[in-house]
N, C-alpha and C positions, 0 to 999 in steps of 0.2 A: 456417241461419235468420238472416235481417237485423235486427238490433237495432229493436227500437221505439225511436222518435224525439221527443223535447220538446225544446222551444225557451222558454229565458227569456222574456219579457216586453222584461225591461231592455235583452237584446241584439238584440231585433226592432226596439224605437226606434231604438240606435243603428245599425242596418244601415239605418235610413230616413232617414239622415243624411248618409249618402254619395252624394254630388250628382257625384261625377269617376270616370270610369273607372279600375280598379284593381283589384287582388287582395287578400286579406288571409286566414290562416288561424284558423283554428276553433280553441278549446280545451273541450273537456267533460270531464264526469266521466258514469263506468258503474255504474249500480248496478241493486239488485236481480236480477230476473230478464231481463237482458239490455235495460235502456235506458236510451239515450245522454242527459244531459242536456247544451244548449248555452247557454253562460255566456259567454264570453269570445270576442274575436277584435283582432287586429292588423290595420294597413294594412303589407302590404309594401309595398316601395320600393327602387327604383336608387341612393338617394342614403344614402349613408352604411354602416355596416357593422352598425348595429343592428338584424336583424332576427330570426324568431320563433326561430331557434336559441341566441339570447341571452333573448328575450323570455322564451320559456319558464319560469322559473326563477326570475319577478317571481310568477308565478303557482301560489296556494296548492296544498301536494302533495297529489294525486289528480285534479287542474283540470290534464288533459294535451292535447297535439297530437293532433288527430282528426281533420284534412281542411281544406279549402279554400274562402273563400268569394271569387266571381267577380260583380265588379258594373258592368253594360252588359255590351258584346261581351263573348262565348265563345267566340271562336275560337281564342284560342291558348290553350285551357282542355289541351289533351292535354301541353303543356311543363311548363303550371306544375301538373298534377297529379304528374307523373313524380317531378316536383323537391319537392315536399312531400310523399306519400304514402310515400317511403323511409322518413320520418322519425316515421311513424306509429308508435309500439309497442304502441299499449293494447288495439287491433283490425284481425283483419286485413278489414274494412271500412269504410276511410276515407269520408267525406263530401265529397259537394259541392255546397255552397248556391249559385246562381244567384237575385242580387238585380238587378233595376231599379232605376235610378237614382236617387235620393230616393222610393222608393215600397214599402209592402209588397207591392202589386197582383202578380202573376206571381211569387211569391217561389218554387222550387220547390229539393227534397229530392232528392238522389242519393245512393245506399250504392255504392261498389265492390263489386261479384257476379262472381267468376272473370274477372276480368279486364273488366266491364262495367260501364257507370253503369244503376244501378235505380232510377227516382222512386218517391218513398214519402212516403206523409204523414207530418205530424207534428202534434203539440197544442202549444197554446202553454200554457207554465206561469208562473202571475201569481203576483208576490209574494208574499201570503198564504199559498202554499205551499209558496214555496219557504223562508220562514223556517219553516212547519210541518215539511216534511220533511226538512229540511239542518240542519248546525249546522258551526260552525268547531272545530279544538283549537287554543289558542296554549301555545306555551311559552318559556322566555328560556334561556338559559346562554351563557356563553363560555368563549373557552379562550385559549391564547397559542400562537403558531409561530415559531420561530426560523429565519430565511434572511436567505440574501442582498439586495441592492437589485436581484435582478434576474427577469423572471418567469418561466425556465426555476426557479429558488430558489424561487420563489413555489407556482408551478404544484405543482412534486417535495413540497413540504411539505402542501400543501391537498390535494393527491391522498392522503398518507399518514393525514393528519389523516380524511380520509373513508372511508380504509378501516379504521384502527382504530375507528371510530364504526361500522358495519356489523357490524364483530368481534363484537355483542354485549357492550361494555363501559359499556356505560350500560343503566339502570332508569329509568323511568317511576313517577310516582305523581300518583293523580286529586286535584287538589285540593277540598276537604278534605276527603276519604276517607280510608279506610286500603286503597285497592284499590291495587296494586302489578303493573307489566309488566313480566318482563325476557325476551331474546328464546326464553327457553325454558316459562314460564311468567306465569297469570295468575292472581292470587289475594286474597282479600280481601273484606270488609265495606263496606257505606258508612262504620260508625264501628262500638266497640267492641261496641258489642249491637243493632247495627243489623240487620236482618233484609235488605238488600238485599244478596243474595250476588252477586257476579259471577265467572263462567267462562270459557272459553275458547267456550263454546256460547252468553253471552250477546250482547245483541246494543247496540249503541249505547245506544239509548232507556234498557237497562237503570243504563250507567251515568249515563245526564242525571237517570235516576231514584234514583238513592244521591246524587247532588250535593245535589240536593231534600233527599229525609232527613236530610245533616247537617244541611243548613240550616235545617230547621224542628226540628232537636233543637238548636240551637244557638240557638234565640229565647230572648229572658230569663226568659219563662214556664216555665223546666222541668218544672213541675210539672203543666200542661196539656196535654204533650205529646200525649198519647193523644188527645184533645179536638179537637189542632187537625189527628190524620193526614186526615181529609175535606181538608184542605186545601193537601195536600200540591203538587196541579196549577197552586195559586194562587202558589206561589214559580216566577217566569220569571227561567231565568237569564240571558238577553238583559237584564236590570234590574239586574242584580249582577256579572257579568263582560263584560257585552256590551261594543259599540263605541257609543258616540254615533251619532247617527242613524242604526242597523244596528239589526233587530230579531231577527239572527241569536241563539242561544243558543251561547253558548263556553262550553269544556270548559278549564279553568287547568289546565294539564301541570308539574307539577315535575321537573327532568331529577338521577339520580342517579347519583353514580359508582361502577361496581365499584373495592372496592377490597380485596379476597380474590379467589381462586381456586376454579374446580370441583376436587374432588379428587380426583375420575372425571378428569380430565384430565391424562393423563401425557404425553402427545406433548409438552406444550407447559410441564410443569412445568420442566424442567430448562434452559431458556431466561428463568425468571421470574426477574431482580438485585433486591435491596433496595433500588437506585440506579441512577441514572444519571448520567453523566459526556459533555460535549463537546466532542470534540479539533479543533480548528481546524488549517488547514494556513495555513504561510507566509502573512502577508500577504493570508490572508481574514477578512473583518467578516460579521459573522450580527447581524442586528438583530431585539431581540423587538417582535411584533406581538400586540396582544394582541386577539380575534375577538369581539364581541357580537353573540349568533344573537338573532334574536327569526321566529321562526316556525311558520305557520300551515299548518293542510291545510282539506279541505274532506270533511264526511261525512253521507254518508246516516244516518239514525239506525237503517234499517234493518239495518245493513253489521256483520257479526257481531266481534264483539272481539279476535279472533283472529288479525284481520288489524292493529289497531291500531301494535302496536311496530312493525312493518315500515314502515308509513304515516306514525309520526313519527319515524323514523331517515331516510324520506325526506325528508320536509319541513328539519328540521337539514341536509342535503345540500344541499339547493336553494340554501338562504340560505347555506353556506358556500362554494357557488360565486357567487355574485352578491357575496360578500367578495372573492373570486379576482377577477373580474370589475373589482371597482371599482379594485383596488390595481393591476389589469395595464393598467387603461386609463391610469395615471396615470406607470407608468413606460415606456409605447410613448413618451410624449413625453421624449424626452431632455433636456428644459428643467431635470425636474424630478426626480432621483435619491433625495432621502428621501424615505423609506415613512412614511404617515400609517397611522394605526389606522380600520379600517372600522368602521361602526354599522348595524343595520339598524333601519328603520323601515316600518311598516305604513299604506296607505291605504285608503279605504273611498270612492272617488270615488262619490258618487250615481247617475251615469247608469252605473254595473257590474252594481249588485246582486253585487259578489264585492270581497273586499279583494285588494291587488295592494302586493307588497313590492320595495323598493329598497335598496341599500347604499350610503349616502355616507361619504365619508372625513372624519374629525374634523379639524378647522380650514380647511375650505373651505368660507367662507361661501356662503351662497343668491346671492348677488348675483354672484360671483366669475365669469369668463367660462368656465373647464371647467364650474362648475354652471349655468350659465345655458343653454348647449351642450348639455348631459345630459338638463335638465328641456325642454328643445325639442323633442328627437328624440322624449324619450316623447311629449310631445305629437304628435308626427306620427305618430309608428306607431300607437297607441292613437284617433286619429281624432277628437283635442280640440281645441277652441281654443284661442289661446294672448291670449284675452282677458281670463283669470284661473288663480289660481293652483289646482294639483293636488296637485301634489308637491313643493312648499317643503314644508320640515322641519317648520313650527308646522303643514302640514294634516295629518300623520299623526295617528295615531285617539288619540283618549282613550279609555282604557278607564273602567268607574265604576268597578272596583274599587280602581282606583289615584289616582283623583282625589284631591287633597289634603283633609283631614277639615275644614279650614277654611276650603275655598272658595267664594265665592255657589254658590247653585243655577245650573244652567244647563237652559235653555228651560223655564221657569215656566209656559208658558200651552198645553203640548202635555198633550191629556185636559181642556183646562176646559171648563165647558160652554158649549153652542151661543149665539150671538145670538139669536135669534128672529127675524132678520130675512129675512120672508116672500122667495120667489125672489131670494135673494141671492146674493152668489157673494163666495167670500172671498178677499181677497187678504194674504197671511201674509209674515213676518221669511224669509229663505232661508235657511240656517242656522244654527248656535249663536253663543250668547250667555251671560253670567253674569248672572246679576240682579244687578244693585247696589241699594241704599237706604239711609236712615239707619243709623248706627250701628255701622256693621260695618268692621273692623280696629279697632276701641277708640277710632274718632273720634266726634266726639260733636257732630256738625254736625245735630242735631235745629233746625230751621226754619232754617236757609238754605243748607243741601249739597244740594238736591235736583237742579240744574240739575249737580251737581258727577258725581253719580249719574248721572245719565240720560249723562253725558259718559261716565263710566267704564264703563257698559252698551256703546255705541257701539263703544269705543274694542276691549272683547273680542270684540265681532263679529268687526272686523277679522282682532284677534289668531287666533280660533279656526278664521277662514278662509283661513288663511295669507299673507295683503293685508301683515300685518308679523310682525317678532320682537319687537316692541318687549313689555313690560310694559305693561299698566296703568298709565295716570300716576296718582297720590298725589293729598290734596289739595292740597299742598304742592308739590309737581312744578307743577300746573297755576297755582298763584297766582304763581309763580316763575317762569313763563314768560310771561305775562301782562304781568309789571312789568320782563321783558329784553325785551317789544319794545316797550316804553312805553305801553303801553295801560292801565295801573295803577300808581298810584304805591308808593312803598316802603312804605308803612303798610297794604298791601293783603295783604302775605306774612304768614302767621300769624293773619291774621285771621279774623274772620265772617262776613264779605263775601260774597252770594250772584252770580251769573255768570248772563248770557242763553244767548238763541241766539246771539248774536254772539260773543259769547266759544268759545264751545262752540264754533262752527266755525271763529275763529282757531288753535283749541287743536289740532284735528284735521286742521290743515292744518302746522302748526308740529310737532307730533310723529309726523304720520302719513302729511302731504305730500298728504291728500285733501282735495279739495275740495268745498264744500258750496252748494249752493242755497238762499236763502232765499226764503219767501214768508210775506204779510201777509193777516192778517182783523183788522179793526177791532173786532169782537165778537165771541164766541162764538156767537152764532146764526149768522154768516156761517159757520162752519166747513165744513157740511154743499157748500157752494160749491164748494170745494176736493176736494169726491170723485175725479172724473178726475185729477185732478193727481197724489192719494194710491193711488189702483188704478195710473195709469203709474208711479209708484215703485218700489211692490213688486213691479209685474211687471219690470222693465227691473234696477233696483239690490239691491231687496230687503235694504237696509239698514236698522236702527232710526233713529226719527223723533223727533227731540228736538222739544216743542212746551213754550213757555213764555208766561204769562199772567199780569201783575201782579206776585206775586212766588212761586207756584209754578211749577212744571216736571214735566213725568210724560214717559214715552217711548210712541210709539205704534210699536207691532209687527205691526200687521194694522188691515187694515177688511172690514167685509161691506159690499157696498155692492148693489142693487137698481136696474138702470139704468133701470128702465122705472119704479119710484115715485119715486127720487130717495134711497130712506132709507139710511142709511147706519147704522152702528154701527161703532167702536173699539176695538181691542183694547189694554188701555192696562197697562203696566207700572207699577207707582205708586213713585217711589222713598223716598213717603214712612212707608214701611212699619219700625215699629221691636221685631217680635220677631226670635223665632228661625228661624234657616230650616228652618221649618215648611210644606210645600208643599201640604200638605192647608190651613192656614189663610189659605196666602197665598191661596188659589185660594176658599175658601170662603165667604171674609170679603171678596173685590172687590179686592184689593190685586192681581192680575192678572186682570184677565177681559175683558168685553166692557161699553161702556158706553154711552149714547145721546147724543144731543144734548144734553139738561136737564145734563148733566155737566160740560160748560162754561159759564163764567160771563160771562151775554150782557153785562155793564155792561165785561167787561175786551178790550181787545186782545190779540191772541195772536200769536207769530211761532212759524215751524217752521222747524226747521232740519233740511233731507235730505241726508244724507250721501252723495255720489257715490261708486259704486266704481271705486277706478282701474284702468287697462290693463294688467296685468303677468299673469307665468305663472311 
């Protein structure tokens, strides 16, 4: 019987992107009662040696090699089946997608049947469901290997290091649970008198439903508990462990180490030392390397628990050969003989709908010509452009559980309510961003940092799009560079002193190397003028809009605009906001929302300053 067939959403866009003849292979995951879902695909290529036998292994465990997609001519569809379908394991009926060339138009399904291609339909599965019916698990740990500078040393170690990990010498436990995996058993509560048992017979959902339970026994209400279980569906944990703009739900994996023995196990008792010892021979160097996993799988919430620890003993594999990977690509060149320590980092590119992991080596910068070379190739295989960044180190995912407790909010105005404005069409910020506004780091620039804010909002765009590495500049930083290129004199550092647009885009040109566009309205009634100018913006750059007026400054993040009345409305950041970061208040009370014409004050001038996004990858 031929698998039923769904097709992401995210991955039908990108196959309508591909405008050049070429191949590229498929990655899905199987669940339920036998169907395929398709998430993921590569561009193969002649050119270089990155291709999906490497690729694979960026890609979250259970997200496997499943067939072949052929875009324009088919004719030599029988070579490049032969040459991928070996490499299948997950089923012994591969796929093969047949796209037209920038188009979904003729898109058509093939299964291998005993040796045949079978068309078969397929449904396409839209977001909404796929964050309903999927969820990620992430986990972190590392370890150390001791070898040599060479990758035969390399190779011998990471192969050992992965079959002791298989051994069943590691435990699992669900964060903050008290549910525990080890590969012999599964056992536990969501918390000590929690009622959510989980088994070997439960199934996913069960445990996303104990993560809930602690969570709402762990609200400060204890004593309401009972009161608020109705509301148990209302804790998403896409809001508490998820990724920034992913609305997947993640499962926090704590990885633990055996460190006793089965006692049923005699074969193996008499081999167990209290220590270990390393004899070196003559004139050999062993260097510690020390391994930081951070990884993900991908799961049906249907997908019964039982399979769990196998599923993240793979995932830890995958990421310890993309370690293998990075350390082996670094000593092919014989330039360079010390071994650097690998990192792994996660991305969540938008046009995937799936995160996609990499291993870089610690002290090679973003910019350095093997990372420049690396982040290229991905761009080619992956079928991106390389007119922005992907996988620079600052675009890997923030998670919220880990964001620092005293950092601005980031995307203030996602959930506020609607403009009103009749058949409008909105054009929004692209990205994250922090809020800046008065008062926050214990400065205390109430009536003239506002323009300092809307600069420092700006500048995390960047940051959190991977455009730079740089920090956040200070207000200090910024008055300081100001009076090093002579644009302010000495009595300006330390001071009260408020900043324009024009500052603001020296600033961001001087720390961030981007360059900025200015435009003029004489009043604030003229603003509404400048519609087209502010929709090509955020469609083309999609940066925040510093606008400043007499002697305030607010940031604009969006407009609705109505091409056929002219009306417009703004979505305006206000950075003159001085509580707490309170995002119900900020959002409630106008300090981010939507705001009209009357907003601006027709007696003043107002300059904007649009930040260009520059060319890199």
């Amino acid at each position: 019987m031929l698998p039923k067939l769904k097709i992401s959403d995210y991955l039908l866009k990108r196959l309508e992107q591909v405008k050049q003849q070429c191949s590229g292979c498929l990655f899905g995951v199987f669940y339920g009662e036998g169907t395929l879902l398709l998430m993921g695909f590569n561009v193969e290529s002649t050119i270089g040696h990155l291709n999906y036998e490497q690729i694979q292994y960026k890609f979250p465990a259970e997200l496997d090699l499943c067939g072949l997609a052929k875009f324009g001519d088919c004719s030599d569809v029988e070579a490049h089946l032969s040459e991928v379908f070996k490499d299948v394991d997950i089923t012994d009926n591969p796929i093969l997608l047949h796209c037209e060339l920038g188009t979904l138009v003729g898109l058509r399904a093939y299964f291998l049947m005993h040796g045949k291609l079978e068309q078969v339909p397929y449904e396409v599965m839209l977001p909404a469901q796929l964050y309903r019916d999927f969820c990620f698990t992430r986990l972190k740990c590392n370890w150390t290997i001791y070898c040599e500078a060479t990758n035969q040393s390399v190779q011998h170690e990471m192969h050992a290091l992965r079959k002791i990990l298989s051994g069943g010498s590691l435990a699992f436990n669900i964060q903050p649970t008290k549910v525990f995996l080890t590969n012999t058993s599964i056992h536990g509560k969501s918390y000590a008198d929690g009622k959510q048992n989980v088994t070997n017979e439960s199934f996913i959902m069960d445990i996303l439903n104990a993560v809930q339970e602690v969570l709402l026994a762990n609200q400060e209400d204890k004593e309401n508990v009972k009161s608020k279980k109705s509301c148990i569906q209302d804790i998403k944990l896409s809001t508490i462990y998820g990724a920034l703009d992913s609305d997947y739900d993640i499962i926090d994996i704590a990885v633990l180490r055996c460190k006793t023995r089965d006692v049923s196990d005699t074969e193996n008792s008499s081999r167990i030392l209290p220590s270990m010892s390393m004899c070196l021979r003559p004139n050999e160097h062993k260097f510690s390397i020390p391994i930081e996993v951070e990884s993900m799988a991908i799961l049906n919430k249907s997908t019964k628990v039982s399979r769990l620890y196998d599923i993240l003993i793979e995932s830890i594999c995958r990421a310890l050969r993309l370690s293998e990977q990075s350390i082996s690509e670094r000593l092919e060149n014989t330039e360079f003989q010390k071994l650097k320590a690998p990192k792994m980092y996660n991305f969540f590119p938008q046009e995937f709908g799936h995160f996609i992991s990499c291993s870089y080596l610690e002290g090679l910068g973003d910019c350095s010509p093997s990372m420049q070379d690396k982040r290229k190739r991905l761009h080619r295989h992956f079928g991106l452009p390389i007119t922005r960044p992907y996988f620079r180190r600052s675009n890997a995912c923030l998670f919220r559980n880990e964001l620092p407790s005293q950092s601005p909010l980031i995307n203030t105005h996602v959930n506020v309510k609607s403009s009103g404005v009749t058949e409008g069409k909105q054009y929004l910020v692209k990205g994250n961003y922090y809020y800046y506004h008065y008062l926050q780091q214990q400065i205390q620039d109430k009536g003239w940092g506002c323009a300092y804010r809307s600069l420092q909002t700006i500048c995390s765009w960047f940051l959190l799009q991977g455009f730079t590495d740089r920090k956040v500049p200070t207000h200090i930083e910024i008055q300081e560079y100001l009076v090093k290129i002579g644009d302010k004199p000495q009595s300006f550092k330390a001071s009260s002193q408020w900043i324009g647009s024009t500052e603001v885009s020296m600033c961001l040109q001087g720390f961030l190397g981007v360059d900025s566009k200015i435009l003029h309205v004489s009043s604030g009634a003229e603003l509404p003028t400048l519609g087209p100018d502010l929709v090509m913006h955020f469609q083309t750059q999609g940066t925040p809009i510093m606008i400043g007026g007499g002697v305030l400054a607010h940031t604009i993040i969006g407009v609705d605009y109505c091409l056929q009345s002219g009306e417009m409305k703004y979505l305006i950041l206000d950075p003159h906001y001085t509580g707490e970061e309170d995002l119900h208040t900020i959002q409630s009370k106008g300090w981010c929302g939507w705001k009209g014409p009357d907003f601006w004050d027709k007696k003043s001038y107002y300059n904007l300053c649009l930040p260009q996004r520059p060319v890199i990858f």
